[in-house]
PDB file of N, CA, C and O in Angstrom:
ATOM      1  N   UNK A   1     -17.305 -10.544   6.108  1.00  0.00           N
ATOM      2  CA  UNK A   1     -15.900 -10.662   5.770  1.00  0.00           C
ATOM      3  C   UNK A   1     -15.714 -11.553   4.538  1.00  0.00           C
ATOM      4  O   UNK A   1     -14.968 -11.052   3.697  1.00  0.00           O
ATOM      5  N   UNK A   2     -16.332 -13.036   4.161  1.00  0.00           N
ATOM      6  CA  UNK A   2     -16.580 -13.555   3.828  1.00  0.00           C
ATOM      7  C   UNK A   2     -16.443 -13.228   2.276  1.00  0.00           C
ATOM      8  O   UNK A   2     -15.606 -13.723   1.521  1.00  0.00           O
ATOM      9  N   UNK A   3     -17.656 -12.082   1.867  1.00  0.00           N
ATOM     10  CA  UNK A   3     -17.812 -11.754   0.702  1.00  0.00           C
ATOM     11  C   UNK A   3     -17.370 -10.330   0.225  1.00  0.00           C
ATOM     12  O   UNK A   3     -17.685  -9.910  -0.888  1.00  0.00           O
ATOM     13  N   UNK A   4     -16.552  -9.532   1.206  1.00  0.00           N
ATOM     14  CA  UNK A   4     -15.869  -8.697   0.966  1.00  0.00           C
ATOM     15  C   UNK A   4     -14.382  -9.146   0.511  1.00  0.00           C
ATOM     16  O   UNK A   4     -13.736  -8.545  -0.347  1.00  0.00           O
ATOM     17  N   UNK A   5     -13.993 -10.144   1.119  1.00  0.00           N
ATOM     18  CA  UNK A   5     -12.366 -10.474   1.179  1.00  0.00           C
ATOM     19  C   UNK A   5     -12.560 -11.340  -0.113  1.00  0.00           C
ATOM     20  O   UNK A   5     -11.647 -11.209  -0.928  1.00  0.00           O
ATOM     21  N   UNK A   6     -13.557 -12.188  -0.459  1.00  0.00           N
ATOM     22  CA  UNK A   6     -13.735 -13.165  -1.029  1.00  0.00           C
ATOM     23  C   UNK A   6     -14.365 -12.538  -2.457  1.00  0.00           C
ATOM     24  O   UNK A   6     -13.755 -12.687  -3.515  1.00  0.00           O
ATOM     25  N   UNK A   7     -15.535 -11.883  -2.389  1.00  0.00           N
ATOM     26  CA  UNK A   7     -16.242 -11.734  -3.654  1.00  0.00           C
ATOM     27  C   UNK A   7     -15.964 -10.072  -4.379  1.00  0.00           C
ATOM     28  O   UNK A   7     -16.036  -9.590  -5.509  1.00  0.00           O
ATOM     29  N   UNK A   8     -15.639  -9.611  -3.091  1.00  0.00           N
ATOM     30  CA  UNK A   8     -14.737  -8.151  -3.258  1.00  0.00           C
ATOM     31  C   UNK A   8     -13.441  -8.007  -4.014  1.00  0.00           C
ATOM     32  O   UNK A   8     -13.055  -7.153  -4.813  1.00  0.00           O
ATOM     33  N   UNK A   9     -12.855  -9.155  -3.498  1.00  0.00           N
ATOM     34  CA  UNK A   9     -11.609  -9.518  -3.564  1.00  0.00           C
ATOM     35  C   UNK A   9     -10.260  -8.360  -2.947  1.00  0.00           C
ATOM     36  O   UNK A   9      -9.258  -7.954  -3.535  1.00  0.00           O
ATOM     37  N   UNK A  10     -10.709  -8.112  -1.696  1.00  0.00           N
ATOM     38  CA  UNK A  10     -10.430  -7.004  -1.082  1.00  0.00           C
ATOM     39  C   UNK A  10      -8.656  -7.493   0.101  1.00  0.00           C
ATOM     40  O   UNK A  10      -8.618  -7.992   1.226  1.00  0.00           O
ATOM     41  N   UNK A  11      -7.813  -7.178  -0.565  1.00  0.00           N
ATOM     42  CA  UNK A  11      -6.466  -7.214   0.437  1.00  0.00           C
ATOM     43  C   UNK A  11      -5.884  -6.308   0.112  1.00  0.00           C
ATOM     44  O   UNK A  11      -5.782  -5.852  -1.027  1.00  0.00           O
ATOM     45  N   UNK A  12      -5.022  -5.602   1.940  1.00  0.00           N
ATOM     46  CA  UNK A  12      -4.328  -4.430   2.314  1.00  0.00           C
ATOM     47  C   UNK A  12      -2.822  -4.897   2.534  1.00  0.00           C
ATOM     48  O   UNK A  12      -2.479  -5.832   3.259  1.00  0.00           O
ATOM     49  N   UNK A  13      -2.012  -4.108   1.805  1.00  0.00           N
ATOM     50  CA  UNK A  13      -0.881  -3.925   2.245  1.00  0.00           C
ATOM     51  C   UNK A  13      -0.204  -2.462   2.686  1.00  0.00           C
ATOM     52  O   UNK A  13      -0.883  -1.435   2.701  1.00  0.00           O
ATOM     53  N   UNK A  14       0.647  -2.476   2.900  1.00  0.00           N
ATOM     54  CA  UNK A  14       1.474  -0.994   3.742  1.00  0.00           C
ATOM     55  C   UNK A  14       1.397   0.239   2.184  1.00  0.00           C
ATOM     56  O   UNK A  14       1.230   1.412   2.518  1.00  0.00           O
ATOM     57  N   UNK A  15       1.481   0.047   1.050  1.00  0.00           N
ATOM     58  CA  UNK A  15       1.071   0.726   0.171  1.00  0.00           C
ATOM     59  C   UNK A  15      -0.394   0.952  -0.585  1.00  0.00           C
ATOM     60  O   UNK A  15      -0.628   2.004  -1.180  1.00  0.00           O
ATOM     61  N   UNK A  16      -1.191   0.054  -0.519  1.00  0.00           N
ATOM     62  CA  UNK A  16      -2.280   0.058  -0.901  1.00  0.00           C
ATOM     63  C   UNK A  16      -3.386  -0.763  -0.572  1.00  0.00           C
ATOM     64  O   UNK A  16      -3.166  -1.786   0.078  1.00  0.00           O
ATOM     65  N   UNK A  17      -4.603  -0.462  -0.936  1.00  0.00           N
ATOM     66  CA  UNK A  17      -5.218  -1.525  -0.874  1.00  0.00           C
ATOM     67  C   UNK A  17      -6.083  -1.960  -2.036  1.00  0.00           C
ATOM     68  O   UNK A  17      -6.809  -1.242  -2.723  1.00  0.00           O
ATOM     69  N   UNK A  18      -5.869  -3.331  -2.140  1.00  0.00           N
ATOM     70  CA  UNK A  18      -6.341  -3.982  -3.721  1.00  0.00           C
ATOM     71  C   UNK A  18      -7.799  -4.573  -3.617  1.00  0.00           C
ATOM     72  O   UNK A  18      -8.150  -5.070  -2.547  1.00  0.00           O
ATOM     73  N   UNK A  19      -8.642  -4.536  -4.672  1.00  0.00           N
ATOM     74  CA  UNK A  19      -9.810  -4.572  -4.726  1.00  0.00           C
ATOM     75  C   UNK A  19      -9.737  -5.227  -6.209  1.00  0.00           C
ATOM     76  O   UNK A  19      -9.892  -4.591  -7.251  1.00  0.00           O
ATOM     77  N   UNK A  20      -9.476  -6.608  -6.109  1.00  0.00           N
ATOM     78  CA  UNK A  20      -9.950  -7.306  -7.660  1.00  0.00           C
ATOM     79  C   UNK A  20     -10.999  -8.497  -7.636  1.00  0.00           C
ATOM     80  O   UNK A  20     -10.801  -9.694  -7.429  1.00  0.00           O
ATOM     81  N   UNK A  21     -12.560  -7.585  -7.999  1.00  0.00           N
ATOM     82  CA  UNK A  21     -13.923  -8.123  -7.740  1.00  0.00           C
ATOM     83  C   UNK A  21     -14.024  -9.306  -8.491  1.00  0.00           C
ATOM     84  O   UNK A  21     -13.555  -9.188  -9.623  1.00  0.00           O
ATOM     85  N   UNK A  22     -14.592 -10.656  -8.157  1.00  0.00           N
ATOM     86  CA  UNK A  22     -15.328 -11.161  -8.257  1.00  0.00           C
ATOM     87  C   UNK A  22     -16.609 -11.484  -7.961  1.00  0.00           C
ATOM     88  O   UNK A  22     -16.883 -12.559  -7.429  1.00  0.00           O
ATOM     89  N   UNK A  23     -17.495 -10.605  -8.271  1.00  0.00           N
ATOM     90  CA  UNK A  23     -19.232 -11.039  -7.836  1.00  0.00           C
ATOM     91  C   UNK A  23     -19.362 -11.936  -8.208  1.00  0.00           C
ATOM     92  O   UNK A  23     -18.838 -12.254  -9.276  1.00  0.00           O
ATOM     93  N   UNK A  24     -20.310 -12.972  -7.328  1.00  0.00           N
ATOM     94  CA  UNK A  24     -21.152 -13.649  -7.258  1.00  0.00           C
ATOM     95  C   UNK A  24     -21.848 -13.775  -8.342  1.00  0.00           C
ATOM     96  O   UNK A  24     -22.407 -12.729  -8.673  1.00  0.00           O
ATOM     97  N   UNK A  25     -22.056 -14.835  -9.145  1.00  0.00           N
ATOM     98  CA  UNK A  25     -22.801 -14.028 -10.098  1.00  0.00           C
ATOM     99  C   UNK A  25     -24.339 -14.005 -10.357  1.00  0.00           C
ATOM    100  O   UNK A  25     -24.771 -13.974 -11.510  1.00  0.00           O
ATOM    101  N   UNK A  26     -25.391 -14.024  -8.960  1.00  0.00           N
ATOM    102  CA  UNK A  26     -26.515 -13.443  -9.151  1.00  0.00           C
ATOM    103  C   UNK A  26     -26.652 -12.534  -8.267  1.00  0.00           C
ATOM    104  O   UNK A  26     -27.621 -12.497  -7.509  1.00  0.00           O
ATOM    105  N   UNK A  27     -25.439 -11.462  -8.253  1.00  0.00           N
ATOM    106  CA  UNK A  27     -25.390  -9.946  -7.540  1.00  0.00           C
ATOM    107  C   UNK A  27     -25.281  -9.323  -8.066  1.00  0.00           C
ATOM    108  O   UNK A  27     -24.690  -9.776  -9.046  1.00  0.00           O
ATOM    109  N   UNK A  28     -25.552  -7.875  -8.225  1.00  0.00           N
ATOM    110  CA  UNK A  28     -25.784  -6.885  -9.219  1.00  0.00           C
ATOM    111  C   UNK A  28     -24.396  -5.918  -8.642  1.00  0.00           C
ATOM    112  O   UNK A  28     -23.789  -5.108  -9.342  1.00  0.00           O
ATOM    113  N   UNK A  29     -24.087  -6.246  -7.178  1.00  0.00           N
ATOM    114  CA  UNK A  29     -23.596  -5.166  -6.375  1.00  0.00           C
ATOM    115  C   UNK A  29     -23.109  -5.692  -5.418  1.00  0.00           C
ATOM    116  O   UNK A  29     -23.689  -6.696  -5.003  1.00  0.00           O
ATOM    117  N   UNK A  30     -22.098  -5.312  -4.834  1.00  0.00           N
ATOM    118  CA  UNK A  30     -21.775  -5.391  -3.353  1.00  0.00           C
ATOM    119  C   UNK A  30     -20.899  -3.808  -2.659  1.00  0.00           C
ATOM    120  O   UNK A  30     -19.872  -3.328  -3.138  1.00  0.00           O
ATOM    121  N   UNK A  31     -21.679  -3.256  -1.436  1.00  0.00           N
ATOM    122  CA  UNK A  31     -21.166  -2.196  -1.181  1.00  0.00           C
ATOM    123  C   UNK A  31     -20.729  -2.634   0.332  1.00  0.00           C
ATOM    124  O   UNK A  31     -21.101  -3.709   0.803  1.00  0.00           O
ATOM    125  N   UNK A  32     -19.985  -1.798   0.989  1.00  0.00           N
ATOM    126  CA  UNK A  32     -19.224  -1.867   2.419  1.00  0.00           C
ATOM    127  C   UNK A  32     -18.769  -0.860   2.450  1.00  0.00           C
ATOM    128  O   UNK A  32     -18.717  -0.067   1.509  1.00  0.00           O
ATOM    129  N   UNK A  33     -18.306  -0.687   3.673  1.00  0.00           N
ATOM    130  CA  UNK A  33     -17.292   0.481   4.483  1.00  0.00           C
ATOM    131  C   UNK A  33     -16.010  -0.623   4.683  1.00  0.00           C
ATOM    132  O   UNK A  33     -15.892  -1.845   4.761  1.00  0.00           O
ATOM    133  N   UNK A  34     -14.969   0.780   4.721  1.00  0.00           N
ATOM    134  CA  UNK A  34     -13.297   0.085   4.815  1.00  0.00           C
ATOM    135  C   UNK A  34     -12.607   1.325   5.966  1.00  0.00           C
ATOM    136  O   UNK A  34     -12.923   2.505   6.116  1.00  0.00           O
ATOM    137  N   UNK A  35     -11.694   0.597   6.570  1.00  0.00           N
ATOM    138  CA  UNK A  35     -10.762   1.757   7.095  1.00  0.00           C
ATOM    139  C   UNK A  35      -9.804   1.249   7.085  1.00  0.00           C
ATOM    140  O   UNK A  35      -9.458   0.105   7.379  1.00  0.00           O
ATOM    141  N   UNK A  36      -9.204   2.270   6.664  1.00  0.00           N
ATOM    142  CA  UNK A  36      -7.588   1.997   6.335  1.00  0.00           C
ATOM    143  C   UNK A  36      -6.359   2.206   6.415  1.00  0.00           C
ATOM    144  O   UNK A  36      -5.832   2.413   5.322  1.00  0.00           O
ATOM    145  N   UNK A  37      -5.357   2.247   7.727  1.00  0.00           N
ATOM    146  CA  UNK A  37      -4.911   3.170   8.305  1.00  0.00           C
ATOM    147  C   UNK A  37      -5.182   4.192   9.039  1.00  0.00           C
ATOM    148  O   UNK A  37      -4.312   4.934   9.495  1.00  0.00           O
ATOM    149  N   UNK A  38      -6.652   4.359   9.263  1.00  0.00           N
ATOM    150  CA  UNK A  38      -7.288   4.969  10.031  1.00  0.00           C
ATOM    151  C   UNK A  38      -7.994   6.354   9.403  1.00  0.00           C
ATOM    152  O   UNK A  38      -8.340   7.393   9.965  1.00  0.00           O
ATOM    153  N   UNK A  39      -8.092   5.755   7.413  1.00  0.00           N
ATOM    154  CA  UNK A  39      -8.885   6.985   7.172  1.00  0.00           C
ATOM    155  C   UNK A  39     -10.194   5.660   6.744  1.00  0.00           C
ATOM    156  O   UNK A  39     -10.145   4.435   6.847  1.00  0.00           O
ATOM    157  N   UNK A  40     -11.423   6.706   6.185  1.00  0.00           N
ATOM    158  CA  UNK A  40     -12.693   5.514   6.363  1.00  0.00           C
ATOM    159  C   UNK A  40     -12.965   6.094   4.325  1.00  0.00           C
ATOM    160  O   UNK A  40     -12.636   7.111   3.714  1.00  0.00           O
ATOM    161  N   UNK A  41     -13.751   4.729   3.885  1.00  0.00           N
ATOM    162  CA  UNK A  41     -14.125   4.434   2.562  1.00  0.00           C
ATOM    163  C   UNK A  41     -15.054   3.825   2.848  1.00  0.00           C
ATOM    164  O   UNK A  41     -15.205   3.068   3.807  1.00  0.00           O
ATOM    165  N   UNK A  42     -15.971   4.183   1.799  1.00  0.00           N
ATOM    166  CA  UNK A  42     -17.165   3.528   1.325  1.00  0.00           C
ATOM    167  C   UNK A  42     -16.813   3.137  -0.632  1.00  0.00           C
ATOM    168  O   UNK A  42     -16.328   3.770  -1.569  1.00  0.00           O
ATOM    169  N   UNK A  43     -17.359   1.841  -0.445  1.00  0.00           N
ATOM    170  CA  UNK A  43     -16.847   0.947  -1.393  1.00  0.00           C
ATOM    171  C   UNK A  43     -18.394   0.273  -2.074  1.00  0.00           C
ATOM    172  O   UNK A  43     -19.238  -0.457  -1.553  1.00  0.00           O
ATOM    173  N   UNK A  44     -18.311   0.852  -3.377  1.00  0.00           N
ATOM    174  CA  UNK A  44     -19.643   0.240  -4.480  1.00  0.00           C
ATOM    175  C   UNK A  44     -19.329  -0.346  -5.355  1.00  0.00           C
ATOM    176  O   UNK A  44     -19.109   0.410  -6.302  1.00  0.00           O
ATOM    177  N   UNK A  45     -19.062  -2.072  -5.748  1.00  0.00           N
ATOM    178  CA  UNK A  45     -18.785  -2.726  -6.714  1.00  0.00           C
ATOM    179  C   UNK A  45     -19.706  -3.203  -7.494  1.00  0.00           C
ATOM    180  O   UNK A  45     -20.599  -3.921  -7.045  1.00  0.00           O
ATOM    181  N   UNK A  46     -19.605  -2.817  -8.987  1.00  0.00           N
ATOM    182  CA  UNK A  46     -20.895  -3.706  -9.604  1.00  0.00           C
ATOM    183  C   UNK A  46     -19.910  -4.673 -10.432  1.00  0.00           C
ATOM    184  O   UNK A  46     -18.822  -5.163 -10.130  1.00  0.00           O
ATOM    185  N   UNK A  47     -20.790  -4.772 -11.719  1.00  0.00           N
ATOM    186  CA  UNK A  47     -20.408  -5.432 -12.942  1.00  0.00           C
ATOM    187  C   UNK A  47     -19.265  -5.128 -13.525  1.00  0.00           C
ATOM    188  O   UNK A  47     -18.317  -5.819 -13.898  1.00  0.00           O
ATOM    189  N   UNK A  48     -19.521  -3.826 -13.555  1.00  0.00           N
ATOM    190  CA  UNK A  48     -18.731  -3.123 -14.703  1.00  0.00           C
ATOM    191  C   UNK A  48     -17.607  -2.343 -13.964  1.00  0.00           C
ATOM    192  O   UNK A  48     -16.463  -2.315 -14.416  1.00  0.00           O
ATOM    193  N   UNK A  49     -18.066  -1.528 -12.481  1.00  0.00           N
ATOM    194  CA  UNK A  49     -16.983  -0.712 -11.850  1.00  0.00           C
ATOM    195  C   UNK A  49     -16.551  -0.621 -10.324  1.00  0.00           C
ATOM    196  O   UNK A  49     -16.803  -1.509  -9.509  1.00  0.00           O
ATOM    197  N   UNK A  50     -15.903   0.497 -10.046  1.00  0.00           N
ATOM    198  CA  UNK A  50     -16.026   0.065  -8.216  1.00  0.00           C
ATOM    199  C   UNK A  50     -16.009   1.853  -8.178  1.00  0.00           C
ATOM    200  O   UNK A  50     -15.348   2.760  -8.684  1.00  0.00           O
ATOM    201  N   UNK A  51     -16.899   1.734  -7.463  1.00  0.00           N
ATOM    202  CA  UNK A  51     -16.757   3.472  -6.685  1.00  0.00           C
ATOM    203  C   UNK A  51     -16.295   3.398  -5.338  1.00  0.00           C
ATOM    204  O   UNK A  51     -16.806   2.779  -4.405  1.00  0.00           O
ATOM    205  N   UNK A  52     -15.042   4.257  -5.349  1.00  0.00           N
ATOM    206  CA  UNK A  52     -14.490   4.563  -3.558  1.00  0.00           C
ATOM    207  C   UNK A  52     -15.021   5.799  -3.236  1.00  0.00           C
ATOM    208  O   UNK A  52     -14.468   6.739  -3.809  1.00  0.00           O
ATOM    209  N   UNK A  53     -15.762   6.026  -2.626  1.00  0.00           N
ATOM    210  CA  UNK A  53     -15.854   7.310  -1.690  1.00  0.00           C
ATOM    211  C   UNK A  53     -14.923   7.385  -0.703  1.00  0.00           C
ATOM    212  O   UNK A  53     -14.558   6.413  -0.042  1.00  0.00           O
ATOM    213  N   UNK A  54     -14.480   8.614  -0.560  1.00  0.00           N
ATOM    214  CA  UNK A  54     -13.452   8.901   0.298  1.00  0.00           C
ATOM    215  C   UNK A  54     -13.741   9.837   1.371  1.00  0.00           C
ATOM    216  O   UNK A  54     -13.903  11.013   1.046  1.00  0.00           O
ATOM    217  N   UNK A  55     -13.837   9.499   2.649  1.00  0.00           N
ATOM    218  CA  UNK A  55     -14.967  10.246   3.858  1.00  0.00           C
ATOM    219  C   UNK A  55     -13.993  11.711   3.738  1.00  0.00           C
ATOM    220  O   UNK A  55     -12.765  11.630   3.717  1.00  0.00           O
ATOM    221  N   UNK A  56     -14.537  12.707   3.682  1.00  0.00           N
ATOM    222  CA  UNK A  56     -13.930  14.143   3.705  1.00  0.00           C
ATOM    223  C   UNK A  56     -13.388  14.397   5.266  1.00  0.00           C
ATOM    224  O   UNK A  56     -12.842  15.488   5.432  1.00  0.00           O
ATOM    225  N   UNK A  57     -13.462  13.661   6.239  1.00  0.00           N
ATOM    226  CA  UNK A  57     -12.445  13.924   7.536  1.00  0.00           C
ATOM    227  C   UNK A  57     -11.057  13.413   6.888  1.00  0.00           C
ATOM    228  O   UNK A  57      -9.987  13.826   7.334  1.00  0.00           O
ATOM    229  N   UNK A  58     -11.122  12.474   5.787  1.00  0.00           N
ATOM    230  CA  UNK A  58      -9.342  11.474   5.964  1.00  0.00           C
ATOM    231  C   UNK A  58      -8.425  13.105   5.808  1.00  0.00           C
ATOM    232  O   UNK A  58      -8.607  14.266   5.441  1.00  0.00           O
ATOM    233  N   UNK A  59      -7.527  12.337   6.288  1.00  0.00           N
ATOM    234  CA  UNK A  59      -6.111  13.274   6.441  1.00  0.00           C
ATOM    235  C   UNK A  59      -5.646  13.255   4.905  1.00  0.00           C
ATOM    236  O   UNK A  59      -5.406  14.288   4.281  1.00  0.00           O
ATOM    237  N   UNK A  60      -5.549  12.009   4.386  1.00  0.00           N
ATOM    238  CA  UNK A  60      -4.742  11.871   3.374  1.00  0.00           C
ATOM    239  C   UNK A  60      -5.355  11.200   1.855  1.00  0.00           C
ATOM    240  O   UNK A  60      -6.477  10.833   1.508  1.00  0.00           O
ATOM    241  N   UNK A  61      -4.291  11.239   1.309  1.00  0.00           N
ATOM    242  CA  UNK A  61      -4.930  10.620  -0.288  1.00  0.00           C
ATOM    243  C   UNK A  61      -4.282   9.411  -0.119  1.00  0.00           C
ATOM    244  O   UNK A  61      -3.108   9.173   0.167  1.00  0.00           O
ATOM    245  N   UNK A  62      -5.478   8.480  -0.399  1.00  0.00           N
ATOM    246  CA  UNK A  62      -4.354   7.038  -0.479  1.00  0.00           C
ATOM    247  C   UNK A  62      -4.797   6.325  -1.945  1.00  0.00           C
ATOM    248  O   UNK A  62      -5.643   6.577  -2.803  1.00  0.00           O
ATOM    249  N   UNK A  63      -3.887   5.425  -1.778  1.00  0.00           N
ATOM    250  CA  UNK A  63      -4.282   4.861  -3.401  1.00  0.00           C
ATOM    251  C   UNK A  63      -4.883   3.488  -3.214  1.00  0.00           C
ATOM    252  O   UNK A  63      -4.778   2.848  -2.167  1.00  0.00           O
ATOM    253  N   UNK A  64      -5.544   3.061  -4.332  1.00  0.00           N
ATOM    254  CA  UNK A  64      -6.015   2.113  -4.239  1.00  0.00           C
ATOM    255  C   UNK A  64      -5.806   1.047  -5.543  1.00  0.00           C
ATOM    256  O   UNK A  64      -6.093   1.628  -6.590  1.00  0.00           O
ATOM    257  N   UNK A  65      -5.402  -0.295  -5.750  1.00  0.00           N
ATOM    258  CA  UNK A  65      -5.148  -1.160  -6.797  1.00  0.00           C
ATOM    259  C   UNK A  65      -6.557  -1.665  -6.543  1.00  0.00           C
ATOM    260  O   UNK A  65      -7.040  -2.198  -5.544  1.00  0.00           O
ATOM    261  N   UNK A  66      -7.362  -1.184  -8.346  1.00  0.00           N
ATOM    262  CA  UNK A  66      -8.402  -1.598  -8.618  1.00  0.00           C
ATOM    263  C   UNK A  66      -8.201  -2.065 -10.258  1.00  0.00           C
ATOM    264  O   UNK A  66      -7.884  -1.323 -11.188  1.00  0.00           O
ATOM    265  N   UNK A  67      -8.486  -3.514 -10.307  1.00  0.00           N
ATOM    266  CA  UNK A  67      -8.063  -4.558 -10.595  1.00  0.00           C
ATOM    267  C   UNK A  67      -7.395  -4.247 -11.789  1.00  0.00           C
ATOM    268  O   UNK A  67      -7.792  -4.167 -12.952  1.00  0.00           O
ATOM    269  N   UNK A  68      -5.953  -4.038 -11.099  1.00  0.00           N
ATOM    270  CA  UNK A  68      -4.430  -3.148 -12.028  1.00  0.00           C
ATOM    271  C   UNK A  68      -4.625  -2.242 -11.820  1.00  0.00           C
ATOM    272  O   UNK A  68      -3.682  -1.976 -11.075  1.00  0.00           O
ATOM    273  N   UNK A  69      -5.444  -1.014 -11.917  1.00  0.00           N
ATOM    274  CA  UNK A  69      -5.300  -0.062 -12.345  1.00  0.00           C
ATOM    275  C   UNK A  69      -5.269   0.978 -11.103  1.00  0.00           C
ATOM    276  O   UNK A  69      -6.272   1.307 -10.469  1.00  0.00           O
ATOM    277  N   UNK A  70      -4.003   1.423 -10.869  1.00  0.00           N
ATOM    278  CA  UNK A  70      -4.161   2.586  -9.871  1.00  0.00           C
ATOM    279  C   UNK A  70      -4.848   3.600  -9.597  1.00  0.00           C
ATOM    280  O   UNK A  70      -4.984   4.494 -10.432  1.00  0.00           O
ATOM    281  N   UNK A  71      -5.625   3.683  -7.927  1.00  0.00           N
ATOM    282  CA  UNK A  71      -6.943   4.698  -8.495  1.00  0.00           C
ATOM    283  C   UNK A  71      -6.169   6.048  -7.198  1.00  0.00           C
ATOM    284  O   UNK A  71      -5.580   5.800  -6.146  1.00  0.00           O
ATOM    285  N   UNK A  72      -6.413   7.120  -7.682  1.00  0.00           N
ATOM    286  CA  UNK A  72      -5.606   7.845  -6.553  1.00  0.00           C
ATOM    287  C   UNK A  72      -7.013   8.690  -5.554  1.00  0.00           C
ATOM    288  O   UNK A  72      -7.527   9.773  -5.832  1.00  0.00           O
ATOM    289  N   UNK A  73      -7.307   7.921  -4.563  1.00  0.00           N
ATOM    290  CA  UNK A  73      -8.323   8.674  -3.446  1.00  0.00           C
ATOM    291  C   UNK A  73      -8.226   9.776  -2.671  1.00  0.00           C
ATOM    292  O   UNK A  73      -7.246   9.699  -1.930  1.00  0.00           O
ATOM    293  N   UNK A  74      -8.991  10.996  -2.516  1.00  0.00           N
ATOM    294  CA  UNK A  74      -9.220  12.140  -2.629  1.00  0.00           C
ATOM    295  C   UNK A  74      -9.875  12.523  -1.717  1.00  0.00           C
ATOM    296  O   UNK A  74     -11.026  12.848  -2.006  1.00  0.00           O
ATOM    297  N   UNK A  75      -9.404  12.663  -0.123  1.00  0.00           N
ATOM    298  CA  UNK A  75     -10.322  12.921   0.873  1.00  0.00           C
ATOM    299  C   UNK A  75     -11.801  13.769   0.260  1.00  0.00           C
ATOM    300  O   UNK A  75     -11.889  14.876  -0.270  1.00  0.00           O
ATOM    301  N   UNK A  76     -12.822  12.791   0.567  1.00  0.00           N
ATOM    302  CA  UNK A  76     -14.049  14.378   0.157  1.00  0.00           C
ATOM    303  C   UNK A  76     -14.544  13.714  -0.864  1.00  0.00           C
ATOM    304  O   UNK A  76     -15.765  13.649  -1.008  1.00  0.00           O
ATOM    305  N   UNK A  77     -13.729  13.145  -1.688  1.00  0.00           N
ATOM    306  CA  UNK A  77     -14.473  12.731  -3.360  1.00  0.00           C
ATOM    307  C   UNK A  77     -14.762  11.237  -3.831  1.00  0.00           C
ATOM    308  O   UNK A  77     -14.765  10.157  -3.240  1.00  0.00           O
ATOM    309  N   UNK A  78     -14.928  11.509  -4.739  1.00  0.00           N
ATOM    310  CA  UNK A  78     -15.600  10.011  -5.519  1.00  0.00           C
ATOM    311  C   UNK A  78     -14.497   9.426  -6.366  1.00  0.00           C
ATOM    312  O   UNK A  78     -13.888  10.231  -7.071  1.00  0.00           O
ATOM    313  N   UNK A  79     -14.136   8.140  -6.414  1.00  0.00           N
ATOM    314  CA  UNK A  79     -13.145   7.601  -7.615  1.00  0.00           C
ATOM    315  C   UNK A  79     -13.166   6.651  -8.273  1.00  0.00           C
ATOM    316  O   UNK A  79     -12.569   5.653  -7.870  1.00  0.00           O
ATOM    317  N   UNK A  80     -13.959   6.627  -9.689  1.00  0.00           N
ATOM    318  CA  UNK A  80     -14.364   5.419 -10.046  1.00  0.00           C
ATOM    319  C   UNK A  80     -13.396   4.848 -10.825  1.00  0.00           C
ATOM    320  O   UNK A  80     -12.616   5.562 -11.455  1.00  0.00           O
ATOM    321  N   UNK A  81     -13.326   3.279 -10.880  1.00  0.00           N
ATOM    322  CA  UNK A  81     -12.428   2.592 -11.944  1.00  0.00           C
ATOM    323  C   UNK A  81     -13.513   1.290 -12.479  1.00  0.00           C
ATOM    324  O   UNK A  81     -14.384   0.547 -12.027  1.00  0.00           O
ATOM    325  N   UNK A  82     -12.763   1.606 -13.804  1.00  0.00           N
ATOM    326  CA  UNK A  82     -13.983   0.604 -14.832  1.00  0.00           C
ATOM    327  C   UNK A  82     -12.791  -0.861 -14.654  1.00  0.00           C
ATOM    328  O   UNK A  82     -11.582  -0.927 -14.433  1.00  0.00           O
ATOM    329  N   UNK A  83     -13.882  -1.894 -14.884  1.00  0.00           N
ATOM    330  CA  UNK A  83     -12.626  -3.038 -15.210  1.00  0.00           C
ATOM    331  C   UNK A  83     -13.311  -4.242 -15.807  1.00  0.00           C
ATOM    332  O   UNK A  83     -12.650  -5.226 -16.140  1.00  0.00           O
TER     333      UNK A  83
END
């Protein structure tokens, strides 16, 4: 929790959920699983970007604030944002 909430910089609200990374800085990476409202993400942060995978059961598209920049998630697909 620790270094998801913390080094992820990972908080949910009723519209989105925000992801503005700070790594550690002798990590190359930090990945996790999220659920969110009850659809599921897999989450790859490096240096440079964050990849959401979006599990192809979710019902819905949800969005995600990655750091500013609105990313729109795609049951099934991949959504990267540079930052």
């Amino acid at each position: 929790m620790t270094a998801v909430l913390g080094f992820g910089g990972v908080k949910a609200n009723a519209q989105h959920v925000v992801i503005d990374p700070k790594l550690y800085k002798k990590w190359n990476a930090l990945e996790f699983n999220l659920v969110y409202q009850g659809d599921r993400f897999s989450i790859k942060i490096t240096r440079t970007d964050v990849t959401i995978h979006s599990n192809a059961s979710n019902k819905n598209h949800r969005a995600f604030m990655v750091a500013g920049q609105l990313v729109d998630c795609v049951p099934g697909k991949f959504a990267v944002a540079k930052y």
